[in-house]
C-alpha angles and dihedrals in degrees: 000000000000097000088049094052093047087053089051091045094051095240117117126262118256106232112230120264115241119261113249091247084061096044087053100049088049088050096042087050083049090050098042082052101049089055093038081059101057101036088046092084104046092040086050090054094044085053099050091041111054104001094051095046090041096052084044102059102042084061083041082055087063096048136057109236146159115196094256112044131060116291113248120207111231098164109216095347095115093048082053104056091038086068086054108043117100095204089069098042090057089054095039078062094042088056096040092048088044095048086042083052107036099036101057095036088046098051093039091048093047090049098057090041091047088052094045093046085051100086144086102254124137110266092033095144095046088051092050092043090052096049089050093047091087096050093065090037107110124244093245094063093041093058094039088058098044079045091061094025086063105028107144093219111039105358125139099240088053098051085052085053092047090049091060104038094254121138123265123247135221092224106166090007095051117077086222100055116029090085097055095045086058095039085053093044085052084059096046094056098030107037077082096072093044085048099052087043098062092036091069098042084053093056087057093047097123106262093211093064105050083053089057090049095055092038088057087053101265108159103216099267083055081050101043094044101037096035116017097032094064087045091062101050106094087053094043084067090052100051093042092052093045096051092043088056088050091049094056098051092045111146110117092085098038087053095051093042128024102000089220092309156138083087090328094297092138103040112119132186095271097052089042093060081044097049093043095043095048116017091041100028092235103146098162090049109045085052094058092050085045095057092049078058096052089042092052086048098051091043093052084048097052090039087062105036091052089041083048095054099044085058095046097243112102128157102196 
């Protein structure tokens, strides 16, 4: 009625003023696109860099191909061949007898650090941050120093031997004991993360309850195993599953020391897809190799996650 009477009148007509509903929607668009357009960037680079890859080379796991010449579809061929071939067997078994060797020693190490850490003693943070050093120190400098640390000729650990009439070992160069130097040179580096890990599940054990327990008469193993133990189990999944997951991709180390040698005794999974993709210019191949992998990795995770949750303790 307004709008007709300013028409007759010869004054323009007021627009209406948007509801608040409206205004809020407007404002909240405004909002979503001003935080699309900062994260774009970075999501567009995470995509192209691990979904597309990893698309590509699941189709590159079904063809022969050699980087050069044209790509040839052979189905499952290549997933065939892989069951059969010795070569990955013998690393499936490298990297089974590393993970049985480096999981258990790391979350047991990084629990008794983690409950000796958890105390109030001077020098407490330089103890924590020394402990943690290792973690943020790259592969490569961590093989070069078990490199020089076992070397059979001039290392450090033999020199020690030398010193008090023991008998030198092989270490890298020796088929027995290459695994379990690296094994050892992956605690070394990764007991920090399972350290800091349970460090920080311990802080948020319940205090109370620790007190009841002393004040019923509980020494501290019947604490620690009554009262503090359930607590961590939830973070005791976690850890296992992550380092697990770190077991099984080992390479870095193996790169930097021994390159899969002496006669193949450290070549893991890992090192076998590189060493076929990229030394013998078999794509198709190598990522095949690369998705049983995958498909090892996702089954040990929901083996343990289901196993975790039967039991009451999961961690996801």
């Amino acid at each position: 009625m307004a709008d007709t009477t300013a028409r007759l009148a010869g004054r323009p007509a007021t627009p209406k003023a948007a509801g608040p509903g409206r205004v809020r929607r407007r404002q909240g668009m405004l909002s979503a696109l001003t935080g699309w357009g900062f994260v774009a960037p970075a999501t567009i680079i995470i995509l192209g860099l691990s979904i597309f890859p990893a698309l590509w080379a699941f189709v590159l796991s079904f063809q022969s191909w050699d980087g050069f010449s044209q790509a040839t579809w052979v189905g499952g061929e290549n997933y065939s061949q892989l069951m059969s071939d010795a070569d990955f067997g013998n690393a499936v078994w490298n990297t089974v007898g590393f993970t049985l060797l480096f999981v258990p020693a790391s979350v047991l190490l990084g629990l008794f650090l983690a409950v000796a850490l958890n105390r109030r003693i001077r020098w407490m943070g330089f103890y924590r941050t020394a402990i943690f050093v290792p973690f943020v120190a790259s592969a490569a400098s961590t093989g070069i120093l078990s490199t020089y640390l076992f070397s059979p000729q001039f290392g450090l650990v033999n020199n020690v031997l030398r010193v008090l009439h023991l008998p030198q070992q092989g270490w890298l160069d020796d088929p027995h004991q290459a695994m379990l130097v690296i094994a050892i040179m992956s605690l070394w580096g990764s007991a920090a993360f399972t350290t800091v890990i349970y460090l920080a599940a311990l802080q948020d054990v319940p205090a109370d309850l620790i007190e009841a327990a002393r004040i019923d008469g509980a020494n501290r193993w019947q604490t620690f195993w009554r009262i503090v133990w359930p607590q961590l189990a939830p973070v005791t999944v976690f850890v296992t599953i992550w380092q697990t997951i770190q077991a099984i991709q080992l390479f870095d180390l193996v790169y930097t020391t021994t390159r899969g040698g002496p006669l193949d005794a450290t070549k893991t999974i890992v090192y076998f897809l590189y060493d076929k993709a990229f030394h013998s210019l078999q794509f198709g191949y190598g990522s095949a190799a690369a998705y049983v992998l995958f498909a090892a990795t996702l089954l040990v995770t929901i083996f343990v996650v289901v196993y975790s949750r039967r039991k009451g303790s999961e961690a996801f």
